[in-house]
DSSP file (Angstrom, degrees, kcal/mol; ACC not computed):
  #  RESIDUE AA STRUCTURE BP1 BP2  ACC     N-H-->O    O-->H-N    N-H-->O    O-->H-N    TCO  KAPPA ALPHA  PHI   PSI    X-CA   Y-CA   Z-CA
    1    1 A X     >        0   0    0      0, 0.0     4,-1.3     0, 0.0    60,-0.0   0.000 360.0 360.0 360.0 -52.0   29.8   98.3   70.5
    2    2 A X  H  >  +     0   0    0      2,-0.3     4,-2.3     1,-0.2    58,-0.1   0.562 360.0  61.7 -69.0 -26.9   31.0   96.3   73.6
    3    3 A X  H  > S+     0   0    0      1,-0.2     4,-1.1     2,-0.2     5,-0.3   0.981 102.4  51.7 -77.9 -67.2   27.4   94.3   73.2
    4    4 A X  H >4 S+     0   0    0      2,-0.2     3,-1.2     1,-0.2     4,-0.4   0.784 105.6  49.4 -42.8 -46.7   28.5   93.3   70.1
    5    5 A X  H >X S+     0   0    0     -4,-1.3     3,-7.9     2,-0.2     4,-2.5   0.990 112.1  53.5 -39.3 -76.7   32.0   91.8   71.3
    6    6 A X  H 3X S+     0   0    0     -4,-2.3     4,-1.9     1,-0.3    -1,-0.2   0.638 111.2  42.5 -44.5 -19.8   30.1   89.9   74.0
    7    7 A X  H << S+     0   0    0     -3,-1.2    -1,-0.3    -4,-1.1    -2,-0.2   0.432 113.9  49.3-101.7   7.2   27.7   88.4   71.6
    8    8 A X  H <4 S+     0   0    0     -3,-7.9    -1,-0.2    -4,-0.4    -2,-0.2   0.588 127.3  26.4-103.0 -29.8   30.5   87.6   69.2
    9    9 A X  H  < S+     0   0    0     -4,-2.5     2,-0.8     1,-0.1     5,-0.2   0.909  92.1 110.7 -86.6 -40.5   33.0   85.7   72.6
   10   10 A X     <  +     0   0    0     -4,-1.9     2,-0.2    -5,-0.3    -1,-0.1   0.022  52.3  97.7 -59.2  82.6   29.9   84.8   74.6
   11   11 A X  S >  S-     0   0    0     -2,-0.8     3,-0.7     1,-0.1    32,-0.2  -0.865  82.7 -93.9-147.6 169.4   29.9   80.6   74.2
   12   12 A X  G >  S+     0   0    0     30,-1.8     3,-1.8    27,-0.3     6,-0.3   0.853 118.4  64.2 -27.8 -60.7   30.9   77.3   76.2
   13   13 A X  G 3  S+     0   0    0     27,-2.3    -1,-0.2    29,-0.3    28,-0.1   0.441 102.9  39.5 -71.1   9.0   34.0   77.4   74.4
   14   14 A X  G <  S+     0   0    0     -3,-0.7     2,-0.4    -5,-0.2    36,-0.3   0.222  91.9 113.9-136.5  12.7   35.4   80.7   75.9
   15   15 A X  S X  S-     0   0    0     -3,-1.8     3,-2.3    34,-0.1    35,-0.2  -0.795  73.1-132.4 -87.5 116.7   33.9   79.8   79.8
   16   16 A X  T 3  S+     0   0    0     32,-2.6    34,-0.1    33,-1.4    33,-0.1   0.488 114.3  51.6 -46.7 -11.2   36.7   79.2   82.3
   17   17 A X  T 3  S+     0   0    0     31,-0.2    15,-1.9    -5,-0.2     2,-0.5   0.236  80.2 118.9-128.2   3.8   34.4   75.9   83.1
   18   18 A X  E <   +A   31   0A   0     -3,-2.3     2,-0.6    -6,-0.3    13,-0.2  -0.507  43.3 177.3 -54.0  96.3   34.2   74.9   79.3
   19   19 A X  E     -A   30   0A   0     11,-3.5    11,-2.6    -2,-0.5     2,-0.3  -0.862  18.7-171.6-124.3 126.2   35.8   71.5   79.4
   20   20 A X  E     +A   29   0A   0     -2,-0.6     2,-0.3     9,-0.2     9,-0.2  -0.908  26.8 146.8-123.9 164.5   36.4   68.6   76.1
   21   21 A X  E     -A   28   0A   0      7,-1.2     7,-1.8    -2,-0.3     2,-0.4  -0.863  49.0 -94.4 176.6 163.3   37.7   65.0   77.0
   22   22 A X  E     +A   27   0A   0     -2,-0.3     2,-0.4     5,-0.2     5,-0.2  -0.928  36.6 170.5-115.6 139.1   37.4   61.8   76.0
   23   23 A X  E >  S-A   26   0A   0      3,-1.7     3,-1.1    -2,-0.4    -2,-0.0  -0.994  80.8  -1.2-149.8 132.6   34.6   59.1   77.5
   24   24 A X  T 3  S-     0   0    0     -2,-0.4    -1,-0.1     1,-0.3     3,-0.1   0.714 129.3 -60.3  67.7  14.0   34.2   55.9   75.9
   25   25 A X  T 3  S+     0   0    0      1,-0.2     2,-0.5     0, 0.0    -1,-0.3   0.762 113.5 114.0  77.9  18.7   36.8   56.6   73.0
   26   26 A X  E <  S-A   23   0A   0     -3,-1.1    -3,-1.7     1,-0.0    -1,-0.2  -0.925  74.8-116.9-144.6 110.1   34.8   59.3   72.0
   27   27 A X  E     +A   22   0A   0     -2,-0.5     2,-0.4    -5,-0.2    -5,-0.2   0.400  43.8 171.1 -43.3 157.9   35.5   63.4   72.1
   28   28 A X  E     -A   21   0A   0     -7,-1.8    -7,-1.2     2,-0.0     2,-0.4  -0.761  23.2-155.1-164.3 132.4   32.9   65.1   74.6
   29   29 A X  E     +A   20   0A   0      9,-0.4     9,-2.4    -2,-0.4     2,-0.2  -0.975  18.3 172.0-124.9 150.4   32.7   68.5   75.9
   30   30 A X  E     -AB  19  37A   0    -11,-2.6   -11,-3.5    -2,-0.4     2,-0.4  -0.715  37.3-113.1-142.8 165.7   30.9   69.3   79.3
   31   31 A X  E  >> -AB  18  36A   0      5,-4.1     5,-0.5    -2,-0.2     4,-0.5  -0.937  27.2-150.4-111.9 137.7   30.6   72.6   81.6
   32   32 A X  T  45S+     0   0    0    -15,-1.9   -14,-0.1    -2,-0.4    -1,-0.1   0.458  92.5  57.7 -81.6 -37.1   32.5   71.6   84.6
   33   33 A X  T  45S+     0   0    0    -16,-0.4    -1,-0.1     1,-0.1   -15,-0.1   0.718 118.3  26.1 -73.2 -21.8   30.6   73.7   86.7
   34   34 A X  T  45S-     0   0    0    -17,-0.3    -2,-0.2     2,-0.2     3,-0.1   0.556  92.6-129.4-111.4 -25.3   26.9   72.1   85.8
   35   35 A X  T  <5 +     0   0    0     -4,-0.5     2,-0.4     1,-0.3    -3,-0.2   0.792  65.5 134.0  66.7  30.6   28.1   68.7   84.9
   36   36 A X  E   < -B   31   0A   0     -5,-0.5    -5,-4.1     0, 0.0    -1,-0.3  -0.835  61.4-119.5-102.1 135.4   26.0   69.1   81.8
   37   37 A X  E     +B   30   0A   0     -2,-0.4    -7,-0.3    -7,-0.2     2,-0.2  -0.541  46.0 173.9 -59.4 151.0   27.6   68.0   78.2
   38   38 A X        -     0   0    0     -9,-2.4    -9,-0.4    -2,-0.2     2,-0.3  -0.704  26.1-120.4-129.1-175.5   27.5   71.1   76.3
   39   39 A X    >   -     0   0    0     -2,-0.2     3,-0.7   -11,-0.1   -27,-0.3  -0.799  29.0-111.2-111.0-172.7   28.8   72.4   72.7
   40   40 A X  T 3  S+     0   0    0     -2,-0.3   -27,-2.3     1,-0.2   -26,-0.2   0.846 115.7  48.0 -87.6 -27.1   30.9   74.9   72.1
   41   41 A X  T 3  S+     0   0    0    -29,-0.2    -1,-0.2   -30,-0.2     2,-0.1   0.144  87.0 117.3-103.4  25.6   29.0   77.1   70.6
   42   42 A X    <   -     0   0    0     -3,-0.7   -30,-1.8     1,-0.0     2,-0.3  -0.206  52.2-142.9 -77.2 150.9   25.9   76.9   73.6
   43   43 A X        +     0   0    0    -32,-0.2     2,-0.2    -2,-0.1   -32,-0.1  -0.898  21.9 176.0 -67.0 131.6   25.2   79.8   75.5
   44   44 A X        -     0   0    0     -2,-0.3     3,-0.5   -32,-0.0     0, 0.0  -0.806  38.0-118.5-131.7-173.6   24.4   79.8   79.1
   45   45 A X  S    S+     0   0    0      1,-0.2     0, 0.0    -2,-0.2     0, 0.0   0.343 110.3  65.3 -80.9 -12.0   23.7   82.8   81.9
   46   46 A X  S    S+     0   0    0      2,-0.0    -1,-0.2   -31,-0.0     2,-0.2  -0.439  70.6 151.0 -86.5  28.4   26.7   81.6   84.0
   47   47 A X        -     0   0    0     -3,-0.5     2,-0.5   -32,-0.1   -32,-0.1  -0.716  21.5-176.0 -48.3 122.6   29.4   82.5   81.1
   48   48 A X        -     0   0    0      1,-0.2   -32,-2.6    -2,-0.2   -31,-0.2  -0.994  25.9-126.3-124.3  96.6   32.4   83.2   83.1
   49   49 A X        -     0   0    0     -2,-0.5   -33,-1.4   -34,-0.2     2,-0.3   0.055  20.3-112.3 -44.1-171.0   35.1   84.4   80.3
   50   50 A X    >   -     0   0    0    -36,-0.3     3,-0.7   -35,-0.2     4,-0.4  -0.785  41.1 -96.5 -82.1 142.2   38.4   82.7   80.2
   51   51 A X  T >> S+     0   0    0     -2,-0.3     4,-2.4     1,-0.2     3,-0.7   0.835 120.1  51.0 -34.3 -42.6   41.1   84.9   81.1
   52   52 A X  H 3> S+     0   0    0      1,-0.3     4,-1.8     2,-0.2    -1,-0.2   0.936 109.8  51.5 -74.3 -38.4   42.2   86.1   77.5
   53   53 A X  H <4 S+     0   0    0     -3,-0.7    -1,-0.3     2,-0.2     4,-0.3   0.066 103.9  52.8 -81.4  22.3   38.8   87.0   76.6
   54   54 A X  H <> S+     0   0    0     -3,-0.7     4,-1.4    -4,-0.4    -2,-0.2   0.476 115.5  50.0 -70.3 -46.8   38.2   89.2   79.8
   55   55 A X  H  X S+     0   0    0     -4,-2.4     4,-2.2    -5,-0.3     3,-0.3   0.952 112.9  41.8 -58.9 -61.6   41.5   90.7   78.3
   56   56 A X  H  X S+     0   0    0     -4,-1.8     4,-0.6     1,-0.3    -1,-0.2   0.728 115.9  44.2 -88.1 -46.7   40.2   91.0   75.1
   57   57 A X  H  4 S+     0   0    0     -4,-0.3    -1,-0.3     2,-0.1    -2,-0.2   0.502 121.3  51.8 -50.9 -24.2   36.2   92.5   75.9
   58   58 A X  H  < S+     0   0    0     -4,-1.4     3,-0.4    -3,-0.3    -2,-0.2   0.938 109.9  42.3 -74.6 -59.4   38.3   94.9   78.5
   59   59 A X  H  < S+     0   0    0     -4,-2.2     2,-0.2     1,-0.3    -3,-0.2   0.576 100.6  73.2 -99.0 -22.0   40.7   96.2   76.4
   60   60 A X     <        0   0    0     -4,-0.6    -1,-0.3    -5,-0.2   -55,-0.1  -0.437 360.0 360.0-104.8  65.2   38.6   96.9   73.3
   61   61 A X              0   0    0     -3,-0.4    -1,-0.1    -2,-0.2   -59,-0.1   0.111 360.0 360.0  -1.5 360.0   36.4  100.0   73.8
């Protein structure tokens, strides 16, 4: 069950190092940690949750 959560939270967009900005007039979102552009919905092996979704994979059993 808990596998499932992770594969349902486990993207860019829910990584404490998940970052969107503008360059050039133009939306962009980057991992902070890698300096790579990403999307949001990218998976990497460095996922580091955001607080609320630690909360939220913790708290549901």
């Amino acid at each position: 069950m808990k596998e499932d959560r992770l594969n349902k939270y486990h993207c860019c967009a829910t990584c404490i190092h998940f970052l969107a900005g503008k360059e050039d007039g133009q939306v962009v979102t980057k991992c902070k940690r890698l300096g790579y552009y990403t999307k949001s919905n990218y998976q990497f092996n460095c996922w580091e949750p955001k607080p609320r979704i630690r909360q939220i994979l913790e708290n549901k059993n």
